[in-house]
Backbone as JSON Lines, residues from 0, in Angstrom:
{"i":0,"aa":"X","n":[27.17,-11.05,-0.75],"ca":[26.62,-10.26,0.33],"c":[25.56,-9.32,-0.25]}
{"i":1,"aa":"X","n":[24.23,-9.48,0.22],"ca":[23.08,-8.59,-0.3],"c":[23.6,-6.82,-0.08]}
{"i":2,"aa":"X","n":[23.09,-6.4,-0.89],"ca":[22.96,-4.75,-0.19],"c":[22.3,-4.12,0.94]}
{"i":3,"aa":"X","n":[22.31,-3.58,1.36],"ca":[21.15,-3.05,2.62],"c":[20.02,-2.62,2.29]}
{"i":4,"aa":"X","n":[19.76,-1.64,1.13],"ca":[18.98,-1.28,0.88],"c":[18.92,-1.15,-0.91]}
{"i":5,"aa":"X","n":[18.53,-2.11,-1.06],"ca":[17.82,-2.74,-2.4],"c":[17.45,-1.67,-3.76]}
{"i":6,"aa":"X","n":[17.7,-2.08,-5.09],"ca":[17.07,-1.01,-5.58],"c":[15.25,-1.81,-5.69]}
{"i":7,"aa":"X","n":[14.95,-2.79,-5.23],"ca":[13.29,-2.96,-5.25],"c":[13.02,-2.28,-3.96]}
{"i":8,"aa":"X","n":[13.47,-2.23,-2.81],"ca":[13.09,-1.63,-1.79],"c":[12.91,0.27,-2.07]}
{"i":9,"aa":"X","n":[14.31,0.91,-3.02],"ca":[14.17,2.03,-3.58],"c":[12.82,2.58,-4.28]}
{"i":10,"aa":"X","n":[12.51,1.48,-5.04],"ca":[11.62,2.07,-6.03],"c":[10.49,1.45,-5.34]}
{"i":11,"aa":"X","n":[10.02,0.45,-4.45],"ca":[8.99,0.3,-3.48],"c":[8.92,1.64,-2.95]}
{"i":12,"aa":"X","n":[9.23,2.36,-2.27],"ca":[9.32,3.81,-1.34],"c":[9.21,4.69,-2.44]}
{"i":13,"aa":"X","n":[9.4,4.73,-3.75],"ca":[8.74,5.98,-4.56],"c":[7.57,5.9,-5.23]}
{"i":14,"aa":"X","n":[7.37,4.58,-5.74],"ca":[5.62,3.95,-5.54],"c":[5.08,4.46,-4.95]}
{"i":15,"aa":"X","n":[5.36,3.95,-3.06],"ca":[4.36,4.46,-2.46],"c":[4.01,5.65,-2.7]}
{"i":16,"aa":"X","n":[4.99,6.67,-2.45],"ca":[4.9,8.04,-2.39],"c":[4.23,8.64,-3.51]}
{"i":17,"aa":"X","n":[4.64,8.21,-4.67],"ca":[3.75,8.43,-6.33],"c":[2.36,8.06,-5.88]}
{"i":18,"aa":"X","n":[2.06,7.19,-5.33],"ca":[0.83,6.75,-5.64],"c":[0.36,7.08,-4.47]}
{"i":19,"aa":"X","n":[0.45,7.37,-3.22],"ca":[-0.48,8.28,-2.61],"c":[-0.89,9.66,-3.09]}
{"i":20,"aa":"X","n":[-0.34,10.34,-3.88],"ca":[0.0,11.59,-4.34],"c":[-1.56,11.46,-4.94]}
{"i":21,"aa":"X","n":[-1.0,10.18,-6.21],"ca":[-2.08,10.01,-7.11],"c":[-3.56,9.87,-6.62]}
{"i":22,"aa":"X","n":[-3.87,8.88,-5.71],"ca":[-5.02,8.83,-5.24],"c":[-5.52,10.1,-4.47]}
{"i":23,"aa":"X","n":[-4.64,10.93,-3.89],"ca":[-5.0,12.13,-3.22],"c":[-5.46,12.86,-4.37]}
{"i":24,"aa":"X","n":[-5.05,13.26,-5.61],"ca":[-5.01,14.18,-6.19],"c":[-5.92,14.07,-7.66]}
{"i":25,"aa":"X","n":[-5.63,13.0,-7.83],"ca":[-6.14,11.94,-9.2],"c":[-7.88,11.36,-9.08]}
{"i":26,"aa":"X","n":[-7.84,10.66,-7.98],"ca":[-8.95,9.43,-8.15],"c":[-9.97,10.53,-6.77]}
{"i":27,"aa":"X","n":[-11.39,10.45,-7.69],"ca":[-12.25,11.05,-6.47],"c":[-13.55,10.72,-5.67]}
{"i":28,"aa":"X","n":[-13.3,9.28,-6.0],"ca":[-14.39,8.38,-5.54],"c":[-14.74,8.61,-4.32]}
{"i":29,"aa":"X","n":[-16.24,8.73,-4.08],"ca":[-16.21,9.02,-2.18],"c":[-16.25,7.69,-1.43]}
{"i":30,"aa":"X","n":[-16.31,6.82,-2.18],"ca":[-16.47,5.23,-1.67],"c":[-14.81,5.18,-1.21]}
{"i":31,"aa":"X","n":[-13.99,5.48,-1.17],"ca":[-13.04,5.29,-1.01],"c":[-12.76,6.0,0.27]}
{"i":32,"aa":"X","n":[-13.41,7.14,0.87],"ca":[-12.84,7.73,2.06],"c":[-11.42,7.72,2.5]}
{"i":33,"aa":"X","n":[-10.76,7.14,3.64],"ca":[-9.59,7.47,3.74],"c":[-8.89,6.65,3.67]}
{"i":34,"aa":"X","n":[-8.06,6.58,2.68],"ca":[-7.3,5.1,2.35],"c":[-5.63,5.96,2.61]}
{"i":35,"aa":"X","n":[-5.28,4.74,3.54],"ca":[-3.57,4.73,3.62],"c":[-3.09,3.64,3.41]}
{"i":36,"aa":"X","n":[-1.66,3.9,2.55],"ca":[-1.07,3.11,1.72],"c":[0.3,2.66,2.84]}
{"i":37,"aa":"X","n":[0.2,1.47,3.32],"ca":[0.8,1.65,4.81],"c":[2.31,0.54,3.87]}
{"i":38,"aa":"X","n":[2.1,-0.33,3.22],"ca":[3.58,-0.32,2.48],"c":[3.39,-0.56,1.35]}
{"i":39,"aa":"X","n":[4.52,-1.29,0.24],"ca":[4.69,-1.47,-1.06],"c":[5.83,-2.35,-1.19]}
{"i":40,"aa":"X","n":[5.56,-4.03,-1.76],"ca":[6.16,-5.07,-2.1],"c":[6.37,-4.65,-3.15]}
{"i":41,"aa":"X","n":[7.69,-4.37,-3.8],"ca":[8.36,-4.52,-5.29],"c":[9.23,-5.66,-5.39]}
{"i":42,"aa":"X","n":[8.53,-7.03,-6.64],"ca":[9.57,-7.49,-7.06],"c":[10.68,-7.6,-7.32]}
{"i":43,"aa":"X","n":[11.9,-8.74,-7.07],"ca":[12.73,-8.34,-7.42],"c":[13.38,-7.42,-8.82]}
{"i":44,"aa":"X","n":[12.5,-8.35,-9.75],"ca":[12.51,-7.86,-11.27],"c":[12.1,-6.58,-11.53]}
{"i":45,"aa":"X","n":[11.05,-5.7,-10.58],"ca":[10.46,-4.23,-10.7],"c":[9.16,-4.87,-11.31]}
{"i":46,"aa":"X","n":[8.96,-5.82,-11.91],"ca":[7.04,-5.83,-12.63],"c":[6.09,-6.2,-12.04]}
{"i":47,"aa":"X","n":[5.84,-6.46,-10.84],"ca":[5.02,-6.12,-9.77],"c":[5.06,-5.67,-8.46]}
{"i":48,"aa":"X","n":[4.23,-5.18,-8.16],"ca":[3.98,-4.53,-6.65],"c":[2.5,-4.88,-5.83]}
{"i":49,"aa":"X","n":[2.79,-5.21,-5.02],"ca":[1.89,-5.44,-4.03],"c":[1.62,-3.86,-2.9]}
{"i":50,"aa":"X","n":[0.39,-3.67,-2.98],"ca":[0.56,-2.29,-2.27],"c":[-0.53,-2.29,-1.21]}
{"i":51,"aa":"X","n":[-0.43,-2.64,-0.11],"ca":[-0.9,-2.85,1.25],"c":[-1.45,-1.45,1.79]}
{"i":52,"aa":"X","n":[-2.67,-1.59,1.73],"ca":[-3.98,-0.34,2.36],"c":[-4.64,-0.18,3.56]}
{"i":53,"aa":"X","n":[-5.03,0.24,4.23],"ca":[-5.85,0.65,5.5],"c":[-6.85,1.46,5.53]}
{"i":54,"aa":"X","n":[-7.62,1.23,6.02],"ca":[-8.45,2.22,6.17],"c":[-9.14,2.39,7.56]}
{"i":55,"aa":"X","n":[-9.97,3.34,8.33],"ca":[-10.22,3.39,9.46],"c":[-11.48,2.51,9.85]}
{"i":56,"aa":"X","n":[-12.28,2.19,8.63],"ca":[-13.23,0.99,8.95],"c":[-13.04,0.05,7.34]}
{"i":57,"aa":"X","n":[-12.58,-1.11,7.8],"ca":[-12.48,-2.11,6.49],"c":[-13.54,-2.05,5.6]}
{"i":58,"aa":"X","n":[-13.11,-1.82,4.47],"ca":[-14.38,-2.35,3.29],"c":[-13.87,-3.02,2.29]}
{"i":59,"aa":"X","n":[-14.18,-4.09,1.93],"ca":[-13.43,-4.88,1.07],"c":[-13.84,-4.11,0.21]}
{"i":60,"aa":"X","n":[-14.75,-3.36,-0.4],"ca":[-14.91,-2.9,-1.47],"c":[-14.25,-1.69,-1.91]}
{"i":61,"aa":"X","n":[-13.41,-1.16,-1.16],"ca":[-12.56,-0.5,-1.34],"c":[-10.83,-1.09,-2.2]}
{"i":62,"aa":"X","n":[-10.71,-2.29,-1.37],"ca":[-10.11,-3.05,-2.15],"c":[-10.12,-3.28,-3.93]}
{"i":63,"aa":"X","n":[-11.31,-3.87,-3.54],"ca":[-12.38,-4.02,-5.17],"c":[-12.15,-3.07,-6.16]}
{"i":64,"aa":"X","n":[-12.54,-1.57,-5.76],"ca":[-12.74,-0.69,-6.3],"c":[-11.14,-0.55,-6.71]}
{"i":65,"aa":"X","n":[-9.86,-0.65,-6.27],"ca":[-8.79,0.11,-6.39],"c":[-8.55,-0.88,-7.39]}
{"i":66,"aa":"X","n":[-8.06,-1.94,-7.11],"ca":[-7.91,-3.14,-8.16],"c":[-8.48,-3.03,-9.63]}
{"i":67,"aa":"X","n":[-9.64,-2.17,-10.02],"ca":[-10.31,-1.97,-10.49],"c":[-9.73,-0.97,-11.55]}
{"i":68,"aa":"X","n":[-9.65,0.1,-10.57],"ca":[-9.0,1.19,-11.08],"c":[-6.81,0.97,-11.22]}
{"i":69,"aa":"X","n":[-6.81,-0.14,-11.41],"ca":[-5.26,-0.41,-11.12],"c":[-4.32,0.04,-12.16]}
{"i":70,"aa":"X","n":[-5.27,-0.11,-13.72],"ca":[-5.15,0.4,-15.04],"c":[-4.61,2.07,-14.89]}
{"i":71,"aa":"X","n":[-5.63,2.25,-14.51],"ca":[-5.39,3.69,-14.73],"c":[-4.28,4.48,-13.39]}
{"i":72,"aa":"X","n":[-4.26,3.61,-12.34],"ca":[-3.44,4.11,-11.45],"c":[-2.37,3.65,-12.01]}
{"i":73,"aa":"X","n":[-1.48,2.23,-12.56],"ca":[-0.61,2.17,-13.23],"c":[-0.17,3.11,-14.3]}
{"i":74,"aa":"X","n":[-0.98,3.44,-15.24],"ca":[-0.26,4.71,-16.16],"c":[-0.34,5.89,-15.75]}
{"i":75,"aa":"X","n":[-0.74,6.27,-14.61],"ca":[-0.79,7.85,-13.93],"c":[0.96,7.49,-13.4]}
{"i":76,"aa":"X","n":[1.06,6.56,-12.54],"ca":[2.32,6.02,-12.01],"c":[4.03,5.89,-13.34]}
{"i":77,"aa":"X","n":[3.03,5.1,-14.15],"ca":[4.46,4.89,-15.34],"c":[4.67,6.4,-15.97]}
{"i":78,"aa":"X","n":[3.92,7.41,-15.99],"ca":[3.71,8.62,-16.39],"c":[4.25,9.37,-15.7]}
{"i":79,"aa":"X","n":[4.84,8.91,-14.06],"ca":[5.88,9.71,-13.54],"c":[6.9,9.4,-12.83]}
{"i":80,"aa":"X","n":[6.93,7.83,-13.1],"ca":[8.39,7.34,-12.95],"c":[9.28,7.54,-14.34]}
{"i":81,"aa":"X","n":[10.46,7.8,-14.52],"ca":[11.24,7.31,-14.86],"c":[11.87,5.89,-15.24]}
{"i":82,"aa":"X","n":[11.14,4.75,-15.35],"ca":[11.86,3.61,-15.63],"c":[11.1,3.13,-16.67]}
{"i":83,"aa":"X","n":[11.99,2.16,-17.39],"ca":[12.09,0.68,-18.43],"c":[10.59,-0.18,-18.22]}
{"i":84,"aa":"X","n":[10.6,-0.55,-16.96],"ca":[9.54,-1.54,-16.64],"c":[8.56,-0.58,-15.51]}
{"i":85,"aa":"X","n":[7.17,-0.21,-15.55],"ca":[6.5,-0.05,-14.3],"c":[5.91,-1.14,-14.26]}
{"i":86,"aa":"X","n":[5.97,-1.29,-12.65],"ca":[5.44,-2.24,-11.93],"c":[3.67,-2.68,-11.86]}
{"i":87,"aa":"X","n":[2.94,-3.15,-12.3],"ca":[1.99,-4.09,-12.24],"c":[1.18,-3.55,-10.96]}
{"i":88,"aa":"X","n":[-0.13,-3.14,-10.35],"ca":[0.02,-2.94,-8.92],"c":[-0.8,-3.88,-8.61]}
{"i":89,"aa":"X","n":[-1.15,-4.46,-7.42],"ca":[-2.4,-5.24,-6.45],"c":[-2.56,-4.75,-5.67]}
{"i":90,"aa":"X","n":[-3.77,-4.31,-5.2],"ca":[-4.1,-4.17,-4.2],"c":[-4.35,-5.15,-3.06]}
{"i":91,"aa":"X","n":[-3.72,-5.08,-1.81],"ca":[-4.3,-5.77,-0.36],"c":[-4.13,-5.36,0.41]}
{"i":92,"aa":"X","n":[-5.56,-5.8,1.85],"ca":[-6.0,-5.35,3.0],"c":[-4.61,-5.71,3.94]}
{"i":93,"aa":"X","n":[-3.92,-4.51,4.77],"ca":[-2.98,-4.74,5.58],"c":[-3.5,-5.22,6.79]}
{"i":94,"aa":"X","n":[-3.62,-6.23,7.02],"ca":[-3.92,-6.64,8.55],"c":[-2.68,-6.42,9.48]}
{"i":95,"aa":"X","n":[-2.22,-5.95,9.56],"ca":[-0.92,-5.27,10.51],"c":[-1.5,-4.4,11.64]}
{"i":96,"aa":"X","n":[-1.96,-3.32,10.83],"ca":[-2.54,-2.45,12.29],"c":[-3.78,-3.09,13.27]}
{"i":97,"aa":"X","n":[-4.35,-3.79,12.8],"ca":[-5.25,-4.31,13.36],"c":[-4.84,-5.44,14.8]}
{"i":98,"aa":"X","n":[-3.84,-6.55,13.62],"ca":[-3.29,-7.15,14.77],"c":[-2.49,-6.59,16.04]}
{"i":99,"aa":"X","n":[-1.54,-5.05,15.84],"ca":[-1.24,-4.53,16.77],"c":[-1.73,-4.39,17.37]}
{"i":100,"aa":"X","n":[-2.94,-3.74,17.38],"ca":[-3.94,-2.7,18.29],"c":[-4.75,-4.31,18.7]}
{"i":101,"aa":"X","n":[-4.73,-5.5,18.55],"ca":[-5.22,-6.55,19.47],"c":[-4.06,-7.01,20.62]}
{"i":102,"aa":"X","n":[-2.57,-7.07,19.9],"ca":[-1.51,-7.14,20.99],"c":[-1.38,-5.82,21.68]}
{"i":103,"aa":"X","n":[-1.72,-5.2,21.79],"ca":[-1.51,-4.15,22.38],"c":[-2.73,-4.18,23.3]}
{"i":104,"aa":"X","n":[-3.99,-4.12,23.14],"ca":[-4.97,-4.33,24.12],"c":[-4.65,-5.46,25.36]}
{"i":105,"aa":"X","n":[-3.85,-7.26,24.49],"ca":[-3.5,-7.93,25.14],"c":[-2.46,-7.58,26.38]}
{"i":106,"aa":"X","n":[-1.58,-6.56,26.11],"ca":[0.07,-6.34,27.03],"c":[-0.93,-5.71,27.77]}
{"i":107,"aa":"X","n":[-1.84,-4.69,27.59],"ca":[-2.82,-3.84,28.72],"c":[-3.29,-4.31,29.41]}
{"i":108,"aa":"X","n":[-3.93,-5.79,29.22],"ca":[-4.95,-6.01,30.12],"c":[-3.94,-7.33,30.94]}
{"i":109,"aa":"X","n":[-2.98,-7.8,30.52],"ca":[-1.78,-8.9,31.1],"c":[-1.09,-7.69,32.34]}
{"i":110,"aa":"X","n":[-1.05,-6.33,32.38],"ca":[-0.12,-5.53,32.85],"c":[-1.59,-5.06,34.04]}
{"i":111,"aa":"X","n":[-2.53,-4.76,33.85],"ca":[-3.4,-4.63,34.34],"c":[-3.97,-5.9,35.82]}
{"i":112,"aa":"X","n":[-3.9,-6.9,35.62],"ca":[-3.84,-8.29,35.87],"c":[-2.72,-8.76,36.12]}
{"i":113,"aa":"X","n":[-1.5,-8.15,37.17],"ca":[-0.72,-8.83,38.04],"c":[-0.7,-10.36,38.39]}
């Protein structure tokens, strides 16, 4: 029987939180404007993470740029976790909010249209 709540799901949720910190506080690129870190895939094993971004107008190059900088966001990160293994990061574009806010226009205009 699995657990409910995972220790990759644990240390996914302090990632995130580490590493928004970091980019708030750390990284000061203006190409980057407002980036939210909307979740965080941790392997089972802990040595990678997938860390899913948003922003209020897409730029892949924002992507680009973080990936880029992944080096140095990884050892700002292993520098304030506590563990054996830090996780690896990737960056990718969350298409989540986007698709909402298209189902959501859809239920409006179906509810609208009796």
């Amino acid at each position: 029987m699995p657990k409910e709540y995972s220790r990759a799901r644990r240390v996914a949720e302090l990632v995130r939180r580490e590493l928004a910190d970091i980019m708030l506080t750390r990284i000061s690129d203006p190409r980057l404007g407002l980036v939210t870190i909307t979740a965080v895939d941790v392997s089972k094993d802990l040595k990678h993470a997938k860390v899913f971004i948003t922003q209020l107008e897409q730029d892949e190059t924002v992507q680009k740029i973080l990936n880029k900088a992944s080096r140095f966001l990884n050892k700002e990160l292993c520098s304030r976790l506590s563990m054996k293994v830090c996780p690896q990061l990737r960056f990718e574009y969350d298409h989540s909010v986007e698709r909402g806010t298209v189902l959501s226009k859809l239920i409006e205009s179906v509810n609208k249209n009796p």
